[in-house]
C-alpha positions, -999 to 999 in steps of 0.1 A, spaced: 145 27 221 110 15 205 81 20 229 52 0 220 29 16 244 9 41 226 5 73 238 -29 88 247 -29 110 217 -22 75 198 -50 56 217 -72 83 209 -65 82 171 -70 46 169 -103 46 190 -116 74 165 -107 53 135 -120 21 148 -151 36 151 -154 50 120 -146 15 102 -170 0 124 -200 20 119 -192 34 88 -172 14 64 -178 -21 75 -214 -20 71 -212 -11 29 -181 -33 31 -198 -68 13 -220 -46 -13 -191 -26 -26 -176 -60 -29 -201 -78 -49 -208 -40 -72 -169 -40 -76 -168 -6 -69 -171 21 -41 -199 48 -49 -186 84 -55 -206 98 -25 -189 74 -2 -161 90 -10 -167 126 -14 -174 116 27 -144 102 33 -123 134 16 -143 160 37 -136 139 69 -101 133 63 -96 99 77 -69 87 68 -33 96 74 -16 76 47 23 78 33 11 98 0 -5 123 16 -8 157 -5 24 180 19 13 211 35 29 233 15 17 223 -16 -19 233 -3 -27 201 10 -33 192 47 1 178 55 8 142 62 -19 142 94 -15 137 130 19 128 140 36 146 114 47 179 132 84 180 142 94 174 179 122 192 193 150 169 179 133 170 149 116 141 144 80 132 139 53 100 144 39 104 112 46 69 99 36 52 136 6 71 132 -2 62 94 5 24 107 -23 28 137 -47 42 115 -45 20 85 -46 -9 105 -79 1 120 -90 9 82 -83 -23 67 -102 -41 96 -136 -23 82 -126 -28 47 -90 -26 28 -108 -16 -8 -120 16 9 -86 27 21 -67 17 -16 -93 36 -30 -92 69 -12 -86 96 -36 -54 112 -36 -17 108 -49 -17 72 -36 19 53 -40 26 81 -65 28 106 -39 63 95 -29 82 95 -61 72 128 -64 80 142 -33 114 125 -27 125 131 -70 106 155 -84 119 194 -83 100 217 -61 81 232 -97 72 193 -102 57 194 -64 40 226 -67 23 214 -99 16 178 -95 1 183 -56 -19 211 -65 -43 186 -85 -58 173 -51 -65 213 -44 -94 211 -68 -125 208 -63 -140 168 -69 -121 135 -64 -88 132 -74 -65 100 -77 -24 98 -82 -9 65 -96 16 43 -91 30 23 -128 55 4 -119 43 -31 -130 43 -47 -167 31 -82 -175 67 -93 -177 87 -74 -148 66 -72 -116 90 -86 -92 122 -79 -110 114 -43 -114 152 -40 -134 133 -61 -157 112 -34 -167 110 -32 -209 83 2 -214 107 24 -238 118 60 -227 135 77 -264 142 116 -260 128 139 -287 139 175 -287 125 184 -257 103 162 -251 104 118 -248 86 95 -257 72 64 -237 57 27 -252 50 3 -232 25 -14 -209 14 -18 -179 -4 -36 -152 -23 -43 -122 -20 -5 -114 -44 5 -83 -65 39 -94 -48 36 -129 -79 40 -149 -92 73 -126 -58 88 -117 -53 123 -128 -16 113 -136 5 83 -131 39 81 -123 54 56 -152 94 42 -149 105 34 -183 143 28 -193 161 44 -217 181 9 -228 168 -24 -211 206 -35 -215 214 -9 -189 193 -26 -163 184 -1 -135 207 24 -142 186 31 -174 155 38 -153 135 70 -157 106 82 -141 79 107 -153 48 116 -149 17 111 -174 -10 130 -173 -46 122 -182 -55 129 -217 -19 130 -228 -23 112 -265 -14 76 -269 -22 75 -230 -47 50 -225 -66 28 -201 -66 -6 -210 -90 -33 -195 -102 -30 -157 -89 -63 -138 -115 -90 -126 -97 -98 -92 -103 -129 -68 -104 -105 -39 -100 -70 -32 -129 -66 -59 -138 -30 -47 -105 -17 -55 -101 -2 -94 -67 -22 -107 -61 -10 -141 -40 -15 -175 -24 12 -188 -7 13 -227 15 36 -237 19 41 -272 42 68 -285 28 94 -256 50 123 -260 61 132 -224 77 172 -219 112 172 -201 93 191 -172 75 157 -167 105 139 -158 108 137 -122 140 155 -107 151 167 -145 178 150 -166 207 158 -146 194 137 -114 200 105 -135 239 115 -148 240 98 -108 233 61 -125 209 45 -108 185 74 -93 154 61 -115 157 26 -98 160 45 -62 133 63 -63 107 33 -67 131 13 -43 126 45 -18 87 40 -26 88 3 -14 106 11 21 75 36 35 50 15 15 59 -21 23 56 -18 59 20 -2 52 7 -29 34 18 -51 62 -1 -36 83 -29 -35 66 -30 -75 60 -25 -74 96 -58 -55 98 -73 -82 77 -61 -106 98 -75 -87 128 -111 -91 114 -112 -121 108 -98 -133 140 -121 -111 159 -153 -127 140 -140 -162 144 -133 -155 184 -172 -141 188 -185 -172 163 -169 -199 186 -176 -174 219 -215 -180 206 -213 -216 195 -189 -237 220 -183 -232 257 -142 -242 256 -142 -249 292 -157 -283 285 -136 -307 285 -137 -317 247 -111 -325 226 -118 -307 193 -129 -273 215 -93 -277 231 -80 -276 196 -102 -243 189 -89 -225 219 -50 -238 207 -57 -222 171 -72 -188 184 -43 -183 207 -17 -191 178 -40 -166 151 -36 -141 180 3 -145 188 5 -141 145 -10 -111 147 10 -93 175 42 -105 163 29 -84 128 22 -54 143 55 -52 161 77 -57 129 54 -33 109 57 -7 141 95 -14 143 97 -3 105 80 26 113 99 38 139 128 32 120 113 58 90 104 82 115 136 83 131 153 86 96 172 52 101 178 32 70 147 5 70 147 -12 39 158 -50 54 130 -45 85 103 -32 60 108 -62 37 108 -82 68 75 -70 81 61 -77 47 73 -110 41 61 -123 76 26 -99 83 17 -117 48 19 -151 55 7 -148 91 -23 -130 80 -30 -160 50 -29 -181 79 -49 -165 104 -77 -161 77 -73 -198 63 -76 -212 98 -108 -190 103 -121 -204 76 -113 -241 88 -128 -231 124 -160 -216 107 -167 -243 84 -195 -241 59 -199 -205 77 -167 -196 67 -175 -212 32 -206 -185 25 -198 -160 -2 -211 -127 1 -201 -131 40 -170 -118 60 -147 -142 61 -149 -156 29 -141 -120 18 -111 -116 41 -100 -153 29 -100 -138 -8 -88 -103 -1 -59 -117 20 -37 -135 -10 -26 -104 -26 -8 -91 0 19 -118 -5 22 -109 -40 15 -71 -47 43 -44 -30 71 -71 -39 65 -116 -36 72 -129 -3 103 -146 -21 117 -110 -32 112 -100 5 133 -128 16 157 -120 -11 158 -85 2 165 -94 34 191 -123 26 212 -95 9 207 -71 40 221 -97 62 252 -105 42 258 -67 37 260 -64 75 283 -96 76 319 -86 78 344 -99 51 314 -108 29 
C-alpha cells in the first residue's frame, strides 16, 4: 500500500534540497534566463555537490555514484530511488527547472543505455562522466515530422559491412549541442513502423554528425535545445544498443524509448508541479502582503477561492506523480499511471501559473520577474515527454486493455 507520509530520511532530503534551490539556484535563476545559458562554474558546483538524484544517473558500477539516496536495496529487494528522485526534483524545479535539465550527465540517454545496451556498451558509454570536466548524455528521439508519433520517425538506419549508416534530422533535443554522445533511433524501413526501430549511439566528432541551430524558446530559455543532422555518419555495430540480435524480437527499438518515457514522464510531472509550487507560493506571500482576506470583500473572497483551488491542483499532482513512482520502484508495470500523472500535473500546473498571473496583475505581467518566467517556462511541459493528447491516448488504450472482452 502507498504511504504518502515521508519518512525522516525523506523529509530530510527534501529540506536539504529546498534549501539549496532557495539560496543557491533561485537567486541566478532570472539572469541565466535573460543570458540563455547557465555559466560553466555554476555547474562545475553543482557536479562536486551532487544534488541531484535524477533517473539517468551514471550506475555505481560503471564508476559513477549510483542512482543516489534511496537507491540501495531493502530486504525484499526493492528500493526508493524513484520516490526519492521525485522529492528532489520537485524541490529543484521550484528554484529553477533550466538548472536541473541542464545538469551534466547522461540525461534521458542514460536509460536507453542501461535497460538495451550490453554490459561492454555500459562500461563504455558511462565511463564518459568518469572524466574529469562536464559531461552531457542525449536524448534524439524527436524530428520535425514525428515528435508525438514517435513510429513516425523517418531518420534512415542502412547497414554497411560492419558498420551503418544514419541520415536524418533531428530536434528540440535538450543538451544536443554539448552531449558527448546522443542516443539516436532511426528505422531500418519507415514501412515497418516500430518494428524497424533501432537505436545507437553517436558520438561527438563522428563525421557527418553535426549540430544544427540552437533553439530560441518562449520559456525554459536557460536550457540548451539543440538540432542535430545526420548525414551519412557511419555508426560501428558496437554502437548499436543491445547488438543486432536484440531486434530479431520485432519491436525492441520502439520499447526501449517507450521504457524511457514510463521513469521519465512521471519526472517531468513533477517538476511542472515544482513550477507550479513557485508560483503559488509567490502569489500566496504577494496577496499575504497586499490584501487582508478576512475583510469582507467580494473580489478578496474570490482570491482566497483561487489560492485554495491552485493549492488542491497541486497536491492532487504530487500524488499521481508519487503513485507512479512507487509503482517503478516496486517493479509494477506503470506506463498508464505515468502518462496519467503527465497529462494532469501539466495542465494543473498551466493553470496554477495562469491564475497567478491573473491574481498578480501587471506584477505578474513584468518580464524579467518570477512569475512571468514560470508562466513561460510552464507551456512545454504539456508538449515535450509526449502532448497531453498522446497521454490521454495512452491511457484510453490502458483502460480498454484492462476491460474484459475488449
Amino acid at each position: 500500500m502507498i504511504d504518502f507520509e515521508l519518512t525522516g530520511k525523506q523529509a530530510q532530503v527534501k529540506e536539504l534540497v529546498h534549501q539549496f534551490a532557495m539560496g543557491v539556484i533561485r537567486p541566478m535563476s532570472l539572469q541565466a534566463d535573460k543570458d540563455h545559458r547557465i555559466p560553466d562554474d555554476f555547474m562545475e558546483r553543482m557536479v562536486a555537490m551532487r544534488t541531484m538524484m535524477s533517473v539517468g544517473e551514471v550506475p555505481q558500477e560503471y564508476g559513477g555514484e549510483g542512482a543516489g539516496i534511496g537507491a540501495t536495496p531493502d530486504k525484499k529487494g526493492k528500493t526508493q530511488k524513484n520516490r526519492f528522485a521525485m522529492i528532489a526534483a520537485e524541490e529543484m524545479a521550484w528554484g529553477d527547472i533550466s538548472v536541473l535539465l541542464s545538469l551534466p550527465g547522461p540525461g534521458l540517454g542514460g536509460p536507453p543505455v542501461q535497460f538495451t545496451g550490453t554490459p561492454e556498451q555500459r562500461e563504455r558509454f558511462f565511463s564518459v562522466f568518469k572524466k574529469e570536466g562536464l559531461h552531457w548524455g542525449a536524448y534524439g528521439l524527436t524530428e520535425p515530422g514525428a515528435g508525438s508519433d514517435v513510429a513516425g520517425i523517418k531518420t534512415s538506419c542502412k547497414k554497411d559491412g560492419k558498420h551503418w549508416i544514419l541520415n536524418g534530422r533531428k530536434c528540440f533535443i535538450t543538451n544536443g549541442g554539448r552531449a558527448d554522445w546522443v542516443v539516436i533511433f532511426a528505422t531500418v524501413d519507415p514501412i515497418q513502423g516500430r518494428a524497424g526501430h533501432r537505436a545507437f549511439v553517436v558520438e561527438k566528432g563522428t563525421p557527418g554528425f553535426s549540430c544544427g541551430k540552437i533553439e530560441e524558446k518562449m520559456g525554459i530559455r536557460a536550457s540548451e535545445t539543440a538540432e542535430l543532422v545526420l548525414e551519412d555518419v557511419r555508426v560501428p555495430d558496437e554502437n548499436l544498443l543491445g547488438g543486432e540480435e536484440h531486434y530479431l524480437k520485432g519491436k525492441e527499438g520502439f520499447m526501449a524509448a517507450m521504457k524511457t518515457f514510463d521513469s521519465s514522464r512521471p519526472m517531468v510531472a513533477i517538476l511542472g508541479t515544482g513550477i507550479a509550487r513557485a508560483a503559488y507560493d509567490y502569489t500566496r506571500d504577494f496577496v499575504r502582503e497586499n490584501y487582508v482576506l478576512a475583510r469582507p470583500i467580494p473580489r478578496y473572497a474570490q482570491l482566497a477561492t483561487t489560492l485554495a483551488d491552485m493549492k488542491r491542483l497541486i497536491d492532487a499532482s504530487r500524488l499521481m506523480c508519487w503513485r507512479a513512482a512507487w509503482m517503478a520502484d516496486e517493479g509494477v508495470p506503470n506506463a498508464k499511471e505515468a502518462s496519467m500523472a503527465k497529462a494532469y500535473a501539466a495542465k494543473a500546473a498551466m493553470k496554477v501559473c495562469s491564475d497567478a498571473v491573473q491574481i498578480m496583475g501587471a506584477h505578474g505581467l513584468e518580464q524579467h520577474q518570477f512569475v512571468e518566467k514560470w508562466y513561460r517556462d510552464i507551456k512545454v511541459f504539456d508538449i515535450f515527454e509526449g502532448t497531453g493528447q498522446i497521454q490521454r491516448i495512452v491511457i484510453s488504450k490502458r483502460i480498454l486493455r484492462e476491460m474484459p472482452n475488449f
